[in-house]
N, C-alpha and C positions, 0 to 999 in steps of 0.2 A: 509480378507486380513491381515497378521499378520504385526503389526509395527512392524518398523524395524529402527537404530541407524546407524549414519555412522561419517566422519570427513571430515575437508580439509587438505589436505596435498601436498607439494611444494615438490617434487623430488629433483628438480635442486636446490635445497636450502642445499642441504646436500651431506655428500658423499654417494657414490653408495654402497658401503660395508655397511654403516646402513642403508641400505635399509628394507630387510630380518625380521632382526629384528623390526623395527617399525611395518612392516606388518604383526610377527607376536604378538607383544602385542597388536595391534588392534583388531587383532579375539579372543584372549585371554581375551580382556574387555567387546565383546559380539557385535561387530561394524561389520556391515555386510556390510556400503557401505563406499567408499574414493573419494572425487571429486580431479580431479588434472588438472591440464594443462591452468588454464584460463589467466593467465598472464607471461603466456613463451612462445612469438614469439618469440623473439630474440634468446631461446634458439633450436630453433625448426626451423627456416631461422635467421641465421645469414649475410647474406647478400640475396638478392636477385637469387631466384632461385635456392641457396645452402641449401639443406636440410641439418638437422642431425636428423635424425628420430631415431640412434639408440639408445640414452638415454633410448627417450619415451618409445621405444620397451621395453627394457631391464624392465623400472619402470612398464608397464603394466604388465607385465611376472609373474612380483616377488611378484604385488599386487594379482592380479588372484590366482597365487601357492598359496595363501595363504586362499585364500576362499573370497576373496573379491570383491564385484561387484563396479563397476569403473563409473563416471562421469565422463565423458572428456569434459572438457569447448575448447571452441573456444577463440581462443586468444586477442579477436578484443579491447577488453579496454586498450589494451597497445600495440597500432603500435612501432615498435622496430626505433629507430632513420636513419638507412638511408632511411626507409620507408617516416620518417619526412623530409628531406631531399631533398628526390626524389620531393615533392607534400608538401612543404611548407604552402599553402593555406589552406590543409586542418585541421588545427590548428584553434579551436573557437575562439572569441571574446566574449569578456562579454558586458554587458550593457553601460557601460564608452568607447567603441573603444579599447579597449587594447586585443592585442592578449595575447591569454592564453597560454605559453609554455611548451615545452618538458622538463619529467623531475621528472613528476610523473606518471599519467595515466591519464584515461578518455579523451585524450590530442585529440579529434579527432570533425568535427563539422560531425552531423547526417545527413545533407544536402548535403556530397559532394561526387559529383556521382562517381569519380576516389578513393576515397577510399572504397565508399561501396563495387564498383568493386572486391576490394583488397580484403576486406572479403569474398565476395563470392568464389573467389580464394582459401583460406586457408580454407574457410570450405568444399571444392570441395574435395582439397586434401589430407585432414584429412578423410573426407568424404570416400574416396577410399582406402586410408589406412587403415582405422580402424573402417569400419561400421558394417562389417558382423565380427568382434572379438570379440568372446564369453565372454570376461571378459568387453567389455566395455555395461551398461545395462543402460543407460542413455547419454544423453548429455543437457550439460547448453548452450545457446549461449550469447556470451561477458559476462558482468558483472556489473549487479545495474545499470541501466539506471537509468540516471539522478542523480549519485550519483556528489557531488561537482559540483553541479547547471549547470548542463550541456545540459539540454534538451535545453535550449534556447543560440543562437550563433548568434553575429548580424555582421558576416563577411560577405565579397563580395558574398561568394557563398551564403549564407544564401540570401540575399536582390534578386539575380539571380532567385534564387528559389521560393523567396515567391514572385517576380510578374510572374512567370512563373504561379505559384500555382493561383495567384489572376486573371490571364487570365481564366484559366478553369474554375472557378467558375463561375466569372458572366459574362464572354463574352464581354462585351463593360464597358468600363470605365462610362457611362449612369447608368448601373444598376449598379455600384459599386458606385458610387454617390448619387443616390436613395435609398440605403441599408444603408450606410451608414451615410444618414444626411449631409454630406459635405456642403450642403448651410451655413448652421453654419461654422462663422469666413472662411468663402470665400474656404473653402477646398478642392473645387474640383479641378478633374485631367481631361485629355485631353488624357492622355494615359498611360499604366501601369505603361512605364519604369520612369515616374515622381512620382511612389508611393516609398517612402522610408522606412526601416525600424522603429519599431517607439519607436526609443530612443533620445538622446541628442534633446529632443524638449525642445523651451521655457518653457511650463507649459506644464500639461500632455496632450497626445497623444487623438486622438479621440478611446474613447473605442472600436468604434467598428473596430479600426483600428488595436488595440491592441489585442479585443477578435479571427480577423482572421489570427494575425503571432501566435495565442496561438495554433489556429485548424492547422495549414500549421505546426509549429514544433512537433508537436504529429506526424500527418499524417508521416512526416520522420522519427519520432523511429519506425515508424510502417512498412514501407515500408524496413528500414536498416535493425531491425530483419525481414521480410519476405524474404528478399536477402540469408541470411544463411540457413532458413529455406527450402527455396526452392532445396537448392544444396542437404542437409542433407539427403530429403527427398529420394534422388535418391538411396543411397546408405546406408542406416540401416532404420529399423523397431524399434528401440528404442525411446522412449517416447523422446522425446523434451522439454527443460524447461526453464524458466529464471528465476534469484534470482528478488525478486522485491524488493524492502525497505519500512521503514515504514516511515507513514505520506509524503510520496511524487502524488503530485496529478497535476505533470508539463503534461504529458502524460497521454493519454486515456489506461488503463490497459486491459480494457475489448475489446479493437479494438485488441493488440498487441496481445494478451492470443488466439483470435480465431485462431489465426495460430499455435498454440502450443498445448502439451498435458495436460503439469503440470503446475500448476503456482506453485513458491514457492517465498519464502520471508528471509532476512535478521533480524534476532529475539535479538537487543539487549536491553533488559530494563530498563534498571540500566545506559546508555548510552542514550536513548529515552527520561529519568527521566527529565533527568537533561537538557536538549537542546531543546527536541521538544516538549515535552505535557505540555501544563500551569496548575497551580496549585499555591497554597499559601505556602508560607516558611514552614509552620505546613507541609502540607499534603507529600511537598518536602521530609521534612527530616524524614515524618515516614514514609514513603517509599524508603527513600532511599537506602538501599539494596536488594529490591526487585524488583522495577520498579512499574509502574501504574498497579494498579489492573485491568484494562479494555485495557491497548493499546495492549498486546499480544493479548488479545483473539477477538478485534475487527479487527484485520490484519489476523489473522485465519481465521473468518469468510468472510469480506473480498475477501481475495484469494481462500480460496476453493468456492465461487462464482465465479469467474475471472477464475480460472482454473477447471471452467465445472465438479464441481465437486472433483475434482481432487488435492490437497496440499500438500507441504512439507515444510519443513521447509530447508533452505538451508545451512542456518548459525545460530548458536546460541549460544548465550555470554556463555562461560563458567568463565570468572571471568574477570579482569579490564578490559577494551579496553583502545583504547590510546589517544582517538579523542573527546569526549565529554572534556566541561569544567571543571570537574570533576568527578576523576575515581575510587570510593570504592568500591570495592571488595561486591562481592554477601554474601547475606548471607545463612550461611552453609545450604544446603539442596535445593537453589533454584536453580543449573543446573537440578536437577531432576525434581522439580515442573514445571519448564519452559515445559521440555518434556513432560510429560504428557497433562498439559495441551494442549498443542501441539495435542496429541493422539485424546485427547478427544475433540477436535472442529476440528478431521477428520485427521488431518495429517496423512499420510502412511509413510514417515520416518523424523526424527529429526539428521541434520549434527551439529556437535559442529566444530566452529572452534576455533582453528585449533589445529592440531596434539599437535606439539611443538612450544613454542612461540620464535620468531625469533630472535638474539643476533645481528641484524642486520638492517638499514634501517627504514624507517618511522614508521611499526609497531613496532619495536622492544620492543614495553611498553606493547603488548596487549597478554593477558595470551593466552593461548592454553591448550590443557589438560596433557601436559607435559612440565615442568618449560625447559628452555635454556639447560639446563646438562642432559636431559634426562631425572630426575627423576621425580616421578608421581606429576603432580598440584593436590590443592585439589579436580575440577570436575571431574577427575579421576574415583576417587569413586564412584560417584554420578554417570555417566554415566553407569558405571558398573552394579551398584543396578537395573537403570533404564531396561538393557539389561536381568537382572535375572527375574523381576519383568514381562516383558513381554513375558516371556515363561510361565508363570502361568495364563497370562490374555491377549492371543495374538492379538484378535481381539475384539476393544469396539464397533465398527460399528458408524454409525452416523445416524440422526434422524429430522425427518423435524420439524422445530420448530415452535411454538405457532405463532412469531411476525415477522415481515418483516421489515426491512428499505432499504429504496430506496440509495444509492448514486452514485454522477453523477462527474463525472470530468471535463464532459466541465462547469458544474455552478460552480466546483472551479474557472476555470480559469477568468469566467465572473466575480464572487466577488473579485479575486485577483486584476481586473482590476478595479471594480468600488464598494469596498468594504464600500464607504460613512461611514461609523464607523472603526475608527482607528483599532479595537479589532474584529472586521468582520471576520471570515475566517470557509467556507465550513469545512476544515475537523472539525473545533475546532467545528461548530454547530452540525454533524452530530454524531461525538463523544459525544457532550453531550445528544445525546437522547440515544446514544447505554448506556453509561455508566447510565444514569437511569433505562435503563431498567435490566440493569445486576444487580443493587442494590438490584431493586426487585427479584431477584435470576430467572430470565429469560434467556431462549438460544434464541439466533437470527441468523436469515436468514439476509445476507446482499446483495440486490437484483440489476440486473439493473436497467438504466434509460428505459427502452426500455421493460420492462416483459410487455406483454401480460395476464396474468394471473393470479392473486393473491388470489385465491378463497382460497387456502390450507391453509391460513394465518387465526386466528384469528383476527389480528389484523396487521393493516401497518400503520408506519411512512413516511413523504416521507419531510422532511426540506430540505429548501433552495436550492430546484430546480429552475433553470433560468428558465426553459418551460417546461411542462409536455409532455411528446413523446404522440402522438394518441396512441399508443399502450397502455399507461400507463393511460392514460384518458377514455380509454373503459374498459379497466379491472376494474377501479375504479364505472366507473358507473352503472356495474351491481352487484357491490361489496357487501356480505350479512354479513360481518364482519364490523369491526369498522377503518376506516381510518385517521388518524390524518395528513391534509398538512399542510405546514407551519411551521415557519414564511418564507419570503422571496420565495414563490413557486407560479411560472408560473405568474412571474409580468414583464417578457420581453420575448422580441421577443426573434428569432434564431441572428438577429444582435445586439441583446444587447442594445434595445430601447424598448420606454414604448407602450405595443400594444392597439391598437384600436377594440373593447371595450376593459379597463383595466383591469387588471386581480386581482386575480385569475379565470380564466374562467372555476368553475366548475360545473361538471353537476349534476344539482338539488341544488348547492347552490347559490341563488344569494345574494352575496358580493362582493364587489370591494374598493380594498386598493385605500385611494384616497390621504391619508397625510403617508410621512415613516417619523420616527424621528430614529434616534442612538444616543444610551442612553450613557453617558462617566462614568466611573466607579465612578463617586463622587455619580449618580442618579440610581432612580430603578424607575419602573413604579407601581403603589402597586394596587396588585388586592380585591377587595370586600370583599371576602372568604378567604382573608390570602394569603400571598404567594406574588410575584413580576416577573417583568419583567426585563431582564437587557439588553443589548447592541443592543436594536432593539426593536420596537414598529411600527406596520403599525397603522393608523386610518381606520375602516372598515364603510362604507355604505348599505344599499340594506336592500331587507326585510326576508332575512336568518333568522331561529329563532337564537337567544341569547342564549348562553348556562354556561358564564361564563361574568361578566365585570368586569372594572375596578374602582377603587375610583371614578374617576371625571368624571364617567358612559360612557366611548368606549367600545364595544366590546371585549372581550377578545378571546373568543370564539366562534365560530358561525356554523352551519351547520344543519345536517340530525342524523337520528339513525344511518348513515351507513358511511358517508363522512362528514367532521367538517375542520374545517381552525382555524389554531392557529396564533394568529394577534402579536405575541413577541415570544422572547426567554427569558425562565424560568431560574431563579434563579434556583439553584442544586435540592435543597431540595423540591422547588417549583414543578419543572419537576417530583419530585418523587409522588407526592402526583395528580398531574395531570395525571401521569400515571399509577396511581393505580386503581383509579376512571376509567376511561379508559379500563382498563384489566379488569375487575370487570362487567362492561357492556357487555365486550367481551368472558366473558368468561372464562378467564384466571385466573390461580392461581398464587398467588404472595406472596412472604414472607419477611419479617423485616431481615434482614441477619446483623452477626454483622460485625462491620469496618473490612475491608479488606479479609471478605469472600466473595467466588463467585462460584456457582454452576453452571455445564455444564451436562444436559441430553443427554445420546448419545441413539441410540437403544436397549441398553442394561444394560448401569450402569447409574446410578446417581455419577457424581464425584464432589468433595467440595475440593477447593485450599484457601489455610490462607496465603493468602498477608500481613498479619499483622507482626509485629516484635515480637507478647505475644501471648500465645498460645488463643484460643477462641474454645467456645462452642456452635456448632450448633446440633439439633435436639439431646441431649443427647451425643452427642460425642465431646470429646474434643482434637480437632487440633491442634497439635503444630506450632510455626512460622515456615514459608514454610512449612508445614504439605500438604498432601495430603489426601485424604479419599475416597471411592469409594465404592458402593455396588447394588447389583443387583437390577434393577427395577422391 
């Protein structure tokens, strides 16, 4: 399949006479696809029942004549205000009781059944319009769930729905009380409708009260995208897709992705740097025109797991954005590395957004690939290069990789709820085993909770899973490669209580975590052989062999040739050298890579990206900053 480069671009943002023209220096820079339409209701129904379909028309027309194949987003992230009006209600709440208002978007709660209604609506009659139109070769539905913390809404409808939701699960308020623990502090119910949302409590909420409004608002992004999908489905044979974003883990990805074709993602770095990936002031600032060496290509992996294969890239920084707390500019060369990279951990296309950056409105600060007056931004270029360079080398293919990690979104939600260590957090622990392992110039699989089968793997991680699925516990046990669980894996139940016998309950290892400490950044836990533990320490029991301890002689290690339990979470460096020894047992080849390089094996090439801001030398070639390098396997 050849990559392929595309844009987002806003019609109704412009006049209609520069249309033409935009469409055609698009195909002139080598841009094959344009998504449009995800945030023009209003311009699309301006009042109820009143079409104005023939803008769209006109912009589909003029992109098509031009050779471009189209993304039509569905409108639904930005209900148009008499919409708000009509159905007041269906406006979230945040955590405090305060309704969220109209004004910018995402303005909408996922729970309420008279707006999903609405969407199904407007994807119905989009749907009819515009399914079988040869220029439209895709559709997005809404836009970035869960962007501006919106998966979770603790309004009326919300509290409706989640004891609606808490009926069908456990049937009588009896088993919701037993599941639950409610004997503690007198908490039991007599009937649903006394279960309340669980915010504005005295002290914190009963986790397992919290870990089921976490399953009940997922379940609703999932049901709200299946409402669009279902209409879609009647009317075009065009792949299905949603933008996902990075480091968000409010919502189960992998529940929502089964109803879809593509998954794709939201790729900003340099914006991720600075707000969402932790790091010390040093590593900040020398990456800060680049972004984290690992968070692009672990959201790649990631999503072309989630999308069955399947990824794109939806959106991607082409220079400031407007929304992080600080916004420096990429450095030269890194819209292209972004994309490639991109290629090479499978994406089939990379959108930069956007077109032209807007002289208008909230974004009005975030570049696009052409400055406000039209004239070229620097990604420009860079795009361009990107498009020539892929006529030379159309398809890298992809490649089943050496190592596996498991990650899970309901044990985000479980640690989000009862994370006991301030510094506790799912993505950040799962992250730090992908980014050791990419140190050692490794490609990774990043797999469900739920595989069945892990034989292809030399090697699998599986940290901080709340409960290992049966699925995932049988594949382990016949497993002839080397498995590393742990820290924090399969030490609660499904309600987020400590199980009987305690866990880890795995098979052929008997250990059982019987002391947890979380370690506060002034302490480490120091292991025997060098190295440390930081923001987590289980105490292990049982007569598992010992494969690694610590100073004050606990366990560090414990297990089989085939299955082992990791009782902390490793210092960086630590995790490096634990996973080398590891791969080395497994099989696996592993290399010293210098700072801020990172290799990705596809089925065909060997490709090396210099995260660095100074050029570096790996294997005899020497990378410039943002360098790329590639050669045939």
């Amino acid at each position: 399949m050849k990559r392929t480069l595309g844009v987002c671009y806003y019609p109704e943002h412009w006049p209609e006479e520069q249309w033409a023209e935009d469409a055609r220096r698009m195909a002139e820079a080598g841009l094959s696809w344009v998504r449009i339409g995800e945030f023009a209701w209003q311009r699309m129904e301006p009042s109820r029942g009143t079409f104005t379909w023939d803008w769209l028309d006109r912009a589909i027309a003029t992109l098509g004549a031009a050779g471009l194949k189209i993304i039509l987003g569905t409108p639904t992230a930005t209900p148009p205000r008499w919409l708000v009006d009509e159905m007041p209600e269906m406006l979230p709440v945040d955590t405090e009781g305060r309704e969220r208002k109209f004004g910018s978007r995402r303005h909408y709660d996922f729970g309420h059944q008279g707006y999903r209604e609405e969407c199904r609506r407007i994807a119905r009659i989009m749907g009819e319009r515009y399914g079988t139109n040869p220029h439209i070769a895709a559709w997005q539905i809404d836009n970035e769930y869960d962007c501006h913390d919106t998966t979770l809404s603790y309004s009326d409808v919300a509290l409706k729905g989640f004891r609606d939701w808490l009926a069908q699960r456990y049937q009588s308020t009896d088993t919701l009380n037993r599941a639950w623990g409610n004997v503690f502090w007198s908490m039991d119910y007599d009937s649903f409708d006394q279960v309340e949302l669980p915010n504005l409590t005295v002290t914190e909420p009963n986790p397992a009260h919290v870990l089921a409004f976490r399953r009940y608002s997922s379940d609703q992004v999932v049901a709200f995208n299946r409402a669009q999908v279902d209409e879609l489905r009647k009317h075009t044979d065009a792949p299905l897709i949603h933008n996902y974003m990075g480091r968000i883990t409010t919502f189960d990805h992998w529940a929502v992705a089964d109803d879809l074709d593509i998954a794709s993602w939201d790729s900003y770095p340099i914006g991720f740097l600075s707000d969402r990936i932790e790091g010390t002031p040093e590593q900040k600032q020398y990456f800060l025109r680049q972004g984290h060496p690992d968070n692009q290509a672990f959201h790649h992996d990631l999503y072309r797991a989630v999308g069955k294969g399947r990824l794109w890239v939806m959106e991607q920084q082409p220079g400031p954005v407007n929304w992080a707390p600080y916004n420096p500019a990429p450095l030269p060369g890194m819209a292209r590395l972004w994309a490639w990279e991109a290629f090479a951990h499978g994406a089939e296309t990379v959108c930069y957004f956007r077109w032209r950056q807007a002289p208008f409105a909230q974004e009005q600060m975030h570049a696009g690939l052409l400055r406000p007056d039209s004239k070229d931004a620097p990604a420009l270029a860079e795009a361009s290069q990107v498009a020539a360079e892929i006529e030379g080398l159309p398809d890298v293919g992809t490649a089943q990789s050496p190592v596996a990690l498991v990650f899970d979104y309901e044990s985000a939600w479980a640690w989000d709820t009862q994370p006991q260590g301030a510094d506790f957090d799912m993505f950040r622990l799962g992250f730090a085993a992908y980014g050791a392992l990419r140190k050692l110039g490794l490609s990774v699989d990043i797999i469900r909770p739920d595989t069945n089968d892990v034989s292809a793997y030399k090697a699998v991680l599986a940290p901080g899973i709340m409960q290992l699925s049966d699925e995932l516990r049988g594949a382990l046990e016949t497993y002839q490669g080397v498995a590393l669980v742990g820290p924090r894996t399969d030490t609660k139940t499904a309600e987020l209580t400590i199980p009987t016998p305690m866990g880890p309950n795995l098979p052929g290892v008997d250990t059982t975590v019987v002391l947890t400490e979380s370690v506060p950044p002034t302490d480490t836990i120091t292991l025997a052989n060098g190295g440390s533990f930081r923001h987590w320490f289980e105490h292990l029991e049982g007569a598992a062999e010992v494969r690694a301890w610590t100073v004050s002689g606990h366990p560090a290690i414990v297990g089989t040739d085939n299955l082992r339990y990791l009782a902390g979470w490793p210092e960086d460096e630590t995790y490096l050298d634990l996973l080398r020894d590891l791969m080395a047992e497994a099989g696996v080849e592993t290399y010293d890579l210098p700072r801020g390089v990172r290799i990705r094996d596809t089925a065909t090439h060997r490709f090396v990206f210099n995260y660095a801001p100074e050029p570096q030398e790996w294997n005899g070639t020497v990378i410039e900053p943002a360098g790329v390098h590639w050669e045939a396997r």
